[in-house]
N, C-alpha and C positions, 0 to 999 in steps of 0.2 A: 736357649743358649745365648749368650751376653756377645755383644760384639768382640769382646777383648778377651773370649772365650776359645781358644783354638780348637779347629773342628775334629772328631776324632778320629785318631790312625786308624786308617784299613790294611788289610794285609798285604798288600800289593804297593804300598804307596809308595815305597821305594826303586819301583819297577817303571822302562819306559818300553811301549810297544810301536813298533811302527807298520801299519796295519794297509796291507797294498792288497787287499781284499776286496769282493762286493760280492752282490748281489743277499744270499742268506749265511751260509756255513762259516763262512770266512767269521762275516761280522758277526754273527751271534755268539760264536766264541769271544774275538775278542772285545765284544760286549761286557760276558761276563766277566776276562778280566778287568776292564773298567770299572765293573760295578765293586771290585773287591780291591779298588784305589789305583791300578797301575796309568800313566797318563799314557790314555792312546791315541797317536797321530792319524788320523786315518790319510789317504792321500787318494785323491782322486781327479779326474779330467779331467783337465779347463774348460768351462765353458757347458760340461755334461753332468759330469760326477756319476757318481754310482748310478748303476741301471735303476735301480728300485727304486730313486725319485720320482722316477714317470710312471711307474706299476700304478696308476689309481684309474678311476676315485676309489673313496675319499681322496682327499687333499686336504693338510691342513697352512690353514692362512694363504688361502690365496684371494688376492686382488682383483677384480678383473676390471676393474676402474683405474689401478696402476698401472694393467697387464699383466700383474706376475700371479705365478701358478705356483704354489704352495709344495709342500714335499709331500710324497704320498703316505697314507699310515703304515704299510709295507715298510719304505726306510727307515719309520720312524720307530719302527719297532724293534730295530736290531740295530741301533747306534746312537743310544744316550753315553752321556761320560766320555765322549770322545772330542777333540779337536779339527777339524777339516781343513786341511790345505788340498791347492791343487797344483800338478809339475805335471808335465808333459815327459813320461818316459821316453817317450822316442828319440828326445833328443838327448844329446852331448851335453849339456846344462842340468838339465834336467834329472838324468844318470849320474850326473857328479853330486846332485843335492841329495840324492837320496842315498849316495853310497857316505856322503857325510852325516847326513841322519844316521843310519846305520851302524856309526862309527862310534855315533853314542843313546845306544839302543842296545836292550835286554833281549827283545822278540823281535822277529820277523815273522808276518803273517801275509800268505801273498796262496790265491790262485787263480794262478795265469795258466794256459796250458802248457801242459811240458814241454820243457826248452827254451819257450818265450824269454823268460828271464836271464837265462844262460847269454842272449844275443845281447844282452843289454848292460852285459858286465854286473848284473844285480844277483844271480844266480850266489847259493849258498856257499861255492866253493870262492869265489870272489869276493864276497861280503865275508866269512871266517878269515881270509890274510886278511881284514883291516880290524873285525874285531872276534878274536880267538872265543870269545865269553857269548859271542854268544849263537840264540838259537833260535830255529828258522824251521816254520811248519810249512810245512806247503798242502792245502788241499785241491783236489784235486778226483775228478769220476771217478777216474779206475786207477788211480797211484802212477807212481812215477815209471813201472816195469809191467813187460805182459803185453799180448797183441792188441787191447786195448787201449792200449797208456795216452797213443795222439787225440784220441776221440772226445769233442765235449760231450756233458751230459746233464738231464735234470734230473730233480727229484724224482719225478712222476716214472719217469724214467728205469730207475732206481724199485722203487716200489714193485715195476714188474720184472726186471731181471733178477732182482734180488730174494725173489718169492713171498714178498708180503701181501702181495693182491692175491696169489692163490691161496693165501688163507684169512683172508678178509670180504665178507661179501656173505651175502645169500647162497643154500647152496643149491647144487642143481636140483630140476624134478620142483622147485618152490617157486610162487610168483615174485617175480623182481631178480630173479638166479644172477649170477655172473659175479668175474670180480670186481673189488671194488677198490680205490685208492683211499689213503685216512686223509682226514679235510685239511689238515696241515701239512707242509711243507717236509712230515717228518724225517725223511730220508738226510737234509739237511741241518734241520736241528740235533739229530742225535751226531752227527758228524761234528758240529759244531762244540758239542760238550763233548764228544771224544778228543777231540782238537785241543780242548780248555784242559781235558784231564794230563794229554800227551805233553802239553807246553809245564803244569806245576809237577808233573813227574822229573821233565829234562831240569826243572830250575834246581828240584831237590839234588838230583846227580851235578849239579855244578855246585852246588854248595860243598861236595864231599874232592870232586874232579878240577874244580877248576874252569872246567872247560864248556863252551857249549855245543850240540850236537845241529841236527839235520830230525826233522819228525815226516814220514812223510803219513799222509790221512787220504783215503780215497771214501767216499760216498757209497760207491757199491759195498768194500769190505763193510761199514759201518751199517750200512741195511741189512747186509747177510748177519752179522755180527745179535741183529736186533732179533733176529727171528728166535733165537735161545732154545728154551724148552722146546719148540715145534722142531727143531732142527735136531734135537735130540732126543724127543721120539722117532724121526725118522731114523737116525744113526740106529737106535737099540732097538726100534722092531720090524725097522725093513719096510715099514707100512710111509706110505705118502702124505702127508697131513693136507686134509681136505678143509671146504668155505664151511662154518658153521653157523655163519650168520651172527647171533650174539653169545652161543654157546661155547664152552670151553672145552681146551679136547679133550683134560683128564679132571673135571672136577664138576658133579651134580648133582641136583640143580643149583649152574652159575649161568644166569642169561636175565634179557628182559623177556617179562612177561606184560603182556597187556591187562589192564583192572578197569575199573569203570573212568572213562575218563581220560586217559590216559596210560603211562608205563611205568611200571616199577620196576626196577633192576633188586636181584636176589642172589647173593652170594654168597650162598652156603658151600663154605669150605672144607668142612669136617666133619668127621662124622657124631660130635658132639654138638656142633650147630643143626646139624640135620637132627637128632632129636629134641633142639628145641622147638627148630621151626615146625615138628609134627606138632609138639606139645601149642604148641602159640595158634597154632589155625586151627586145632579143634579134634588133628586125625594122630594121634598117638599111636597107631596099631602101626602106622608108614613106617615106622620108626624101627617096630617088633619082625617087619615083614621080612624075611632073607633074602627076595631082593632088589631090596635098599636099604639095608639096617650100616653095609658096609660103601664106603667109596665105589671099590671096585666093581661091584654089584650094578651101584647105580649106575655106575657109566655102562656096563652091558648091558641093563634098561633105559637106556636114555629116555630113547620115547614114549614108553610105559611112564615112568614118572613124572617127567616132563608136560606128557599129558592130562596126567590130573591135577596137578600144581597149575596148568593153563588153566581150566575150566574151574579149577577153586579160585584162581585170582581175578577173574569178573565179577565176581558176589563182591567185591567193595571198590570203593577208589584208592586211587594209589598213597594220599595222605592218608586216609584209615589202617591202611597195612602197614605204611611206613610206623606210624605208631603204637601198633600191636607188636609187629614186628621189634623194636627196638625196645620195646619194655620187655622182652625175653633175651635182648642181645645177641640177633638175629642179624646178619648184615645186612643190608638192603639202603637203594636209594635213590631218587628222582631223577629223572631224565632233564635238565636243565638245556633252556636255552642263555646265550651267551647274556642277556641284562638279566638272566633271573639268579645266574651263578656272583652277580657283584649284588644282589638283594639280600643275598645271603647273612647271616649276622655271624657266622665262623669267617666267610673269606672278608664280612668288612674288620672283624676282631683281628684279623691277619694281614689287614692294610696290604692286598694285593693289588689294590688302586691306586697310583699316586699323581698328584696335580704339581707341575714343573713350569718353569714360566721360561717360554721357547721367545726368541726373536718374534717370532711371527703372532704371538700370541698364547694364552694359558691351553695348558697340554695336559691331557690325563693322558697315562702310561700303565704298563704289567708293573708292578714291583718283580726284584729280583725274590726268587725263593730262597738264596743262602740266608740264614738269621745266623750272625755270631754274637756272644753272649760280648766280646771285649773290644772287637772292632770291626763297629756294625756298618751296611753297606749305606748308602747317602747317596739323595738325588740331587746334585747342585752343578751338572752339567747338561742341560737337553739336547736332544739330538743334534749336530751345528747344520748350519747352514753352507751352502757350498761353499769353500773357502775362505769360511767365516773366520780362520784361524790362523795363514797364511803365513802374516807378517807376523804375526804374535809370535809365533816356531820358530821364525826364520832366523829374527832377534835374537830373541831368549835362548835356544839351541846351537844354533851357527853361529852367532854375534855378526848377525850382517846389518848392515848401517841401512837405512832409506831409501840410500843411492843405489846402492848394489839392488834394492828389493826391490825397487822404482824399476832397475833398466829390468832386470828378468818380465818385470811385468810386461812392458814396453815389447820384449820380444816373445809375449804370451808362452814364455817358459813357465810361469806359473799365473 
């Protein structure tokens, strides 16, 4: 692209977010508005900023010959394309900048525990009389209503209230039994994209209304929300969905099996897959037997079939199957660890890695997973720096002079 080339529209470009978030949920959402053009303010502590600078090591760009300590890859992973200023909500000064931010803002994304904001004059009923357009997510554990509503909460948290560790894990009576938590943060992340989805839903209703609303997003609903099919075998047969370790509840054989070497993951979905996977390993009769010819079947043998697909998948390594396997169109597929998932030549074809050039130094990043065919996502903002952005806002947004930004500074209003 030619200097004199203008970069191209994303769908959002015309959007501004003002984003009084941290830690995960908050930001990963309005991450991915970023990533889909809207310009987002993030606003944060003088002098601290968002908790998840400190979450490391890693750290990247830090000095210790300067003294300074880098931000940690936690931060940096849920707040590229964003702007960083810092204001002191507590104060009188501080609650006037951001109700003039707000004044000229699309989004509000804030969570603070319930009520906090309300003391602050920043609460959504406050910030609607200055601007009627617009809309204000609040996330938040357990939502804005309900005996839990005061209580903070994490992930991890989340995971077991919400019944995902009961069905994740080893299960009992087997070595290593109990539940177990997923290695990410996901009680947050999905909160984060329900948050993304809740904000382009309200934008749509204000293109028709005019007006904009109040979204409120709690963590727990969005974990409960994730458990889907398990939660809906228990609705329809009364039965309690137990750990099956890497097994699925209603579809077999879907798990890892061990092979020489290593794991293969095998996900025979159908019962058209299940007779090719009989036809591909050599045992066509599995396929004829009544029972396992059908779905239903198999899962009332689980461990009948199960068991002999265990003891057939050590006669090779997991690349030998993978390749047998996949010349009959067989599902199946390796157990990757995290450098061997970007060696890949499908995720490097899909440019899931991208290199950013951060203050502190060149940055590799996730790419975003939205691909639009007319206006595509672009990395030309990296994560900022604390208050990297400050005066740049203050200007450009407020139209405040030097002086005015000078003394706020001066009284570490921002």
């Amino acid at each position: 692209m030619s200097e004199s080339t203008p970069p191209p529209r994303r769908p959002l470009s015309h959007l501004r977010v003002l984003d009084l978030s941290r830690v995960l949920a908050g930001p990963w959402s309005t991450q991915n508005l970023a990533d889909m053009g809207a310009e987002v303010i993030k606003v944060e502590r003088p002098g601290e900023g968002d908790d998840t600078r400190a979450w490391g090591p890693p750290f990247h760009g830090t000095d210790k010959a300067q003294g300074v300590r880098g931000d940690s890859a936690y931060f940096l992973s849920a707040n590229r394309g964003k702007k960083s200023i810092t204001c002191d909500l507590a104060s009188t000064e501080g609650q006037a900048l951001i109700r003039a931010l707000a004044e000229k803002s699309d989004i509000v994304v804030e969570n603070y525990k319930v009520g906090t904001l309300a003391k602050y004059g920043l609460d959504y009923a406050s910030l609607r009389a200055l601007n009627p357009r617009l809309i204000y997510c609040s996330v938040t554990g357990f939502g804005q209503s309900g005996p839990y509503a005061p209580r903070p909460g994490y992930d991890f948290v989340f995971q077991g209230m919400g019944g995902l560790m009961s069905i994740t894990g080893v299960p009992d009576g087997q070595p290593g039994a109990g539940p177990m938590k997923v290695g990410v943060a996901v009680a947050d992340l999905m909160t984060g994209m329900y948050a993304t989805t809740a904000i382009l839903g309200a934008l749509e209703h204000r293109h028709v209304s005019g007006q904009g609303q109040y979204i409120d997003i709690a963590l727990l609903d969005c974990l409960i929300a994730m458990t889907s099919f398990q939660t809906l075998n228990y609705f329809v047969s009364g039965q309690v969905p137990q750990r099956l370790g890497n097994g699925h509840p209603n579809i077999v054989p879907y798990q890892v099996f061990p092979c020489k070497g290593g794991y293969l993951i095998l996900a025979v979905a159908n019962d058209s897959q299940f007779k090719s996977f009989c036809q591909a390993v050599g045992h066509p009769e599995w396929a004829e037997d009544p029972r396992f010819k059908v779905g239903a079947q198999r899962g009332a043998n689980r461990a009948l079939i199960c068991g002999m697909v265990a003891e057939l998948m050590l006669q090779r390594t997991m690349h030998e199957w993978i390749d047998l396997l996949e010349a009959h169109n067989v599902p199946c597929g390796p157990i990757n660890n995290i450098d061997q998932v970007f060696e890949d030549p499908q995720v490097q074809h899909r440019g899931m890695r991208v290199e950013m050039q951060h203050p502190r130094g060149e940055l590799a990043l996730l790419a975003s997973p939205m691909c639009f065919a007319d206006t595509p996502v672009t990395y030309d903002v990296a994560p900022p720096l604390l208050g990297q952005h400050t005066r740049e806002v203050l200007q450009q947004v407020l139209g405040y002079d030097d002086a005015r930004i000078d003394a706020l500074h001066a009284q570490r209003i921002v």
